[in-house]
C-alpha positions as CSV (number, residue, x, y, z in Angstrom):
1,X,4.5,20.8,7.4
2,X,2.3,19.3,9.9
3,X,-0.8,17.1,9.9
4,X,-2.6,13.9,11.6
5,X,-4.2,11.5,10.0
6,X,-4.6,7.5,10.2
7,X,-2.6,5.3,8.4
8,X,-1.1,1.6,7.6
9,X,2.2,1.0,8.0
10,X,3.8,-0.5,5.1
11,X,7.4,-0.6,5.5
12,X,9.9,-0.4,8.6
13,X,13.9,-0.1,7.8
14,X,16.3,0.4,10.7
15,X,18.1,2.8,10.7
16,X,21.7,3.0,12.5
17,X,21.5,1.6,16.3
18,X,17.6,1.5,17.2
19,X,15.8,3.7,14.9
20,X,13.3,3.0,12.1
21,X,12.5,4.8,9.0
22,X,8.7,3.8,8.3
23,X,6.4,4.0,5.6
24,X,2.9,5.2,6.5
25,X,-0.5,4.6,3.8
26,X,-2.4,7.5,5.4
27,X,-6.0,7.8,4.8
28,X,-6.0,11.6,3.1
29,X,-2.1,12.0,2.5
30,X,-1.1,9.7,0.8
31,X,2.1,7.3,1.4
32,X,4.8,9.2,3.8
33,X,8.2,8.3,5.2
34,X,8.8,9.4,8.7
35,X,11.7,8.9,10.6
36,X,11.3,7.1,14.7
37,X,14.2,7.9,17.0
38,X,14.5,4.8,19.4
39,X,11.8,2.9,18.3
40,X,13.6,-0.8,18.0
41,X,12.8,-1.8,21.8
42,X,10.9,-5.2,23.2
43,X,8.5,-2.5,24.6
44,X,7.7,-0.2,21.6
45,X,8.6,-2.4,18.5
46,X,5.6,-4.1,17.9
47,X,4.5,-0.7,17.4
48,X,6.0,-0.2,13.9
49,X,5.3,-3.7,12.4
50,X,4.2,-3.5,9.0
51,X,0.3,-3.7,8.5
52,X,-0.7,-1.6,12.0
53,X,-3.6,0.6,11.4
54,X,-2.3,3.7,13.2
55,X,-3.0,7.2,14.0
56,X,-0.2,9.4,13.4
57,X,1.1,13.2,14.1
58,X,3.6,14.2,11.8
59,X,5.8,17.0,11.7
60,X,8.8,18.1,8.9
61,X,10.6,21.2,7.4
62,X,9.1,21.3,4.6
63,X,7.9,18.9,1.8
64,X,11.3,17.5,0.9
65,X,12.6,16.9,4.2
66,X,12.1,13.3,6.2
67,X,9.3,13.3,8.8
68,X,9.3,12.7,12.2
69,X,6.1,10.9,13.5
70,X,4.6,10.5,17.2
71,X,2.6,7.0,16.7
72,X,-0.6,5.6,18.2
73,X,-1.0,1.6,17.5
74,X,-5.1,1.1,17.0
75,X,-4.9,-2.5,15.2
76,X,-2.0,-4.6,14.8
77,X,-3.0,-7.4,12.2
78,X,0.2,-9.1,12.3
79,X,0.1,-9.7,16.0
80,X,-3.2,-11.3,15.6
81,X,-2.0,-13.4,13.2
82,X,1.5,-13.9,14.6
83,X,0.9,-18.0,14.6
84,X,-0.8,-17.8,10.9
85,X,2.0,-17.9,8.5
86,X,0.1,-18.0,5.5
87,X,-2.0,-14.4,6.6
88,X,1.3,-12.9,8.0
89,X,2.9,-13.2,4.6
90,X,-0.2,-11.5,3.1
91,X,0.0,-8.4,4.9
92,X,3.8,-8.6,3.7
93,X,2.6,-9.2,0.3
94,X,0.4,-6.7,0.0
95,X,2.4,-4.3,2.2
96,X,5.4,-4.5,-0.5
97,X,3.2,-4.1,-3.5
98,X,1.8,-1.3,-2.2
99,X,5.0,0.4,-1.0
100,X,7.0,-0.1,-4.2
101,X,4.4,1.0,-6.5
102,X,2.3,4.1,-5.1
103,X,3.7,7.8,-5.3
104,X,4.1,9.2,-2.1
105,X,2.4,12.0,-0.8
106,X,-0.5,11.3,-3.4
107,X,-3.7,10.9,-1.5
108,X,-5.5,8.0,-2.4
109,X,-8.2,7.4,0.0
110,X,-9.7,4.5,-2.3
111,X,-6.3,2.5,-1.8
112,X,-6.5,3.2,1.7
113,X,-10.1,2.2,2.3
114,X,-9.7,-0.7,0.3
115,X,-6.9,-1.8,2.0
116,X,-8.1,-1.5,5.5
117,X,-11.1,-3.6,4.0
118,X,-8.9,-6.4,3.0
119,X,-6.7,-6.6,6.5
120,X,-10.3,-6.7,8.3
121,X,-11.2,-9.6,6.2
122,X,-8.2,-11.6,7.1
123,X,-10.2,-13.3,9.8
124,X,-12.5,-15.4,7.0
125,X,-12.1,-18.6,6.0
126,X,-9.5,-20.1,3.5
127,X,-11.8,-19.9,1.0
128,X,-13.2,-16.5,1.8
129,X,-9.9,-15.4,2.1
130,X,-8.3,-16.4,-1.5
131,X,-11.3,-14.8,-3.0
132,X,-10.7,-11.9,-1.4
133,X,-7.1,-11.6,-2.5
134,X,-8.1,-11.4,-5.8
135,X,-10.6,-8.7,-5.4
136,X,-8.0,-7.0,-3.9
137,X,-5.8,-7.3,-6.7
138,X,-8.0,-6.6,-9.1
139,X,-9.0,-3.1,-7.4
140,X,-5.0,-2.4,-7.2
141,X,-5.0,-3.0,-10.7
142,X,-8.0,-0.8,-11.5
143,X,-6.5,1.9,-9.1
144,X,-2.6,1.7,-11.0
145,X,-5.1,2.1,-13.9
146,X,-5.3,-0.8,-15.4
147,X,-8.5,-2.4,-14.3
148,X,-10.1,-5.3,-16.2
149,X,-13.2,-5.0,-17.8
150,X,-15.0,-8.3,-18.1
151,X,-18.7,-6.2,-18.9
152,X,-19.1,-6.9,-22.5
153,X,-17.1,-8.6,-25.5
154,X,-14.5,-6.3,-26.7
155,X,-15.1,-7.4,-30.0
156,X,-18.9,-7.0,-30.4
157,X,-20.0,-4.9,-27.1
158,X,-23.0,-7.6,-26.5
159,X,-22.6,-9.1,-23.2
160,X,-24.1,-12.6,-24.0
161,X,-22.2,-15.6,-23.5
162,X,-18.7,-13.9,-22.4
163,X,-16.5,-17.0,-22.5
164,X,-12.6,-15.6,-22.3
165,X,-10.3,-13.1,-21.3
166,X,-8.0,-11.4,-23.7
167,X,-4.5,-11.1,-22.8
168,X,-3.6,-8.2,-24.7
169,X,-6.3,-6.0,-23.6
170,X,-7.6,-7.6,-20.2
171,X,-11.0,-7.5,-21.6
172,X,-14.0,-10.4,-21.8
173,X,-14.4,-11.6,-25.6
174,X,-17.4,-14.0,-26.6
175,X,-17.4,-17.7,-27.6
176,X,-18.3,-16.7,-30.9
177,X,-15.4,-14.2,-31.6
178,X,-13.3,-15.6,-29.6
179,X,-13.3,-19.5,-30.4
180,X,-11.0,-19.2,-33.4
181,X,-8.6,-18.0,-30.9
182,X,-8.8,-19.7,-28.0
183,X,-5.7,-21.2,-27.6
184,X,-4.1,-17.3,-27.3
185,X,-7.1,-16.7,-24.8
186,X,-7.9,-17.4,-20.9
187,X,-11.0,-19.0,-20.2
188,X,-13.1,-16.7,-18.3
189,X,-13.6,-18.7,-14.8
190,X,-16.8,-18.7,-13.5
191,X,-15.7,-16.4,-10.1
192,X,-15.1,-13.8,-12.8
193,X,-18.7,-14.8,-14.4
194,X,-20.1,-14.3,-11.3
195,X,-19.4,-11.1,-10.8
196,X,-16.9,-12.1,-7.6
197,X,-19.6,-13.3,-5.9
198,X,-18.5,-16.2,-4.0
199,X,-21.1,-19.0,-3.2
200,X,-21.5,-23.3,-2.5
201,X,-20.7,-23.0,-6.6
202,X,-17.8,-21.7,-6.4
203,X,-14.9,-23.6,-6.2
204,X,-11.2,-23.3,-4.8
205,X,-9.8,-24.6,-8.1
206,X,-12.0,-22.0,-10.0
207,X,-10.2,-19.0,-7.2
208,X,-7.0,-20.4,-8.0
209,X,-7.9,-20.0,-12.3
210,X,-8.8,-16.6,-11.7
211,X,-5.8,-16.2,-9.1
212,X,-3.5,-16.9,-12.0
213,X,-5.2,-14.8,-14.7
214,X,-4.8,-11.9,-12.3
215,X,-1.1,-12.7,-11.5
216,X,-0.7,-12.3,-15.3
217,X,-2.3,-8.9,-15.6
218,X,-0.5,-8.1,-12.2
219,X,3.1,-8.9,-13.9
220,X,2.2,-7.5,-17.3
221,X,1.5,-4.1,-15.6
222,X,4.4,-4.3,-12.9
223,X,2.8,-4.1,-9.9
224,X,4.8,-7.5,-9.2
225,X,8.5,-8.0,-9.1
226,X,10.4,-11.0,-8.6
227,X,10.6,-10.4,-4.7
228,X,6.7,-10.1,-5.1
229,X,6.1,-13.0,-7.2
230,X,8.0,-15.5,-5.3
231,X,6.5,-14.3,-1.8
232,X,2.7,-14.6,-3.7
233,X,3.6,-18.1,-4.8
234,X,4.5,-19.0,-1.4
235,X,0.9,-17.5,-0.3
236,X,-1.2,-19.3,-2.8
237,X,1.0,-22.1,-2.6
238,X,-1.9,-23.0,1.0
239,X,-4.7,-22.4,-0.9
């Protein structure tokens, strides 16, 4: 097997004295493991940190065997943001999410795309930036398959005065159906009523709402484990 292709790094392990076994998000081949001999040096290291956008030849045996990978770095996000503490534990976030929960070698060009999207974003402001976070989740969660739908009132299908979010099926209910219930409902924030759209209107404490409805959905699905939820507290934690 052999193929190029970009990619985003999203794991590096070492592996005995100075080699690495990464985990590469490629653009058409989905998530690969590929081994680096001599790779943990203060020349080539930086090379290999998790979130570089990369360009990559690989070579292996055959589908089961490990990879070996010749490397060229094109972005490196965390050294831009080596100073930002906050952005570099996003990228590690994200990073981990991703690694722990995609099959590899099934392309996904979508989660890939989207991804890049989000690590070019990084450079907004704090604002700009939490809002982004939870677009990005939410497009995780509609990739894993389990994508809210906040169109129409699951109850009725009118999409009139959409007023909550139901737990159970991560679908927007009305006032009307849904006031007898409210106290098993989340109110529907108005980031999510605005279709995402962020604007002067918008506020931090309504991002942070809609942050913690998608956490929910997030752990109800299992796209977060406790390594992953105590690292997202810690990002939201500066918002």
């Amino acid at each position: 097997m052999k193929f190029s292709d970009e990619g985003i790094i999203i794991s590096a392990k070492k592996y005995g004295e100075n080699s690495l076994i990464i985990k590469i998000l490629s653009k058409n081949h989905g998530i690969c493991n590929a081994f680096i001999k001599n790779a943990i040096s203060s020349k080539s290291y930086s090379k290999y940190q998790i979130g570089n956008l990369i360009f990559f030849d690989l070579y292996a045996k055959n589908n089961d065997s490990l990879a070996y990978v010749k490397i060229e770095n094109l972005q490196s996000f965390a050294s831009k943001y080596i100073l930002d503490f906050t952005k570099l534990n996003i990228i590690n976030l994200f990073c981990l999410i991703i690694s722990k929960n995609f099959m590899e070698q099934d392309p996904n060009q979508s989660l890939f795309s989207s991804f890049l999207s989000f690590l070019e974003s990084l450079e907004q402001d704090q604002k700009s930036t939490l809002s982004n976070i939870i677009k990005f989740e939410l497009k995780l969660l509609e990739i894993f398959g389990y994508g809210l739908d906040l169109s129409v009132c699951v109850v009725n299908g009118k999409n009139n005065n959409l007023y909550f979010i139901s737990p159970k099926s991560g679908k927007a209910v009305s006032y009307e159906e849904g006031r007898k219930y409210q106290d098993k409902l989340f109110l529907l924030s108005n980031f999510f009523k605005n279709d995402l759209i962020l604007n002067k209107d918008i506020t931090i404490e309504d991002l942070l709402q809609s942050s913690d409805i998608v956490k929910f959905f997030m752990k109800k699905y299992g796209l977060l484990d406790m390594k992953s939820v105590s690292l997202r507290s810690k990002v939201i934690s500066h918002f």
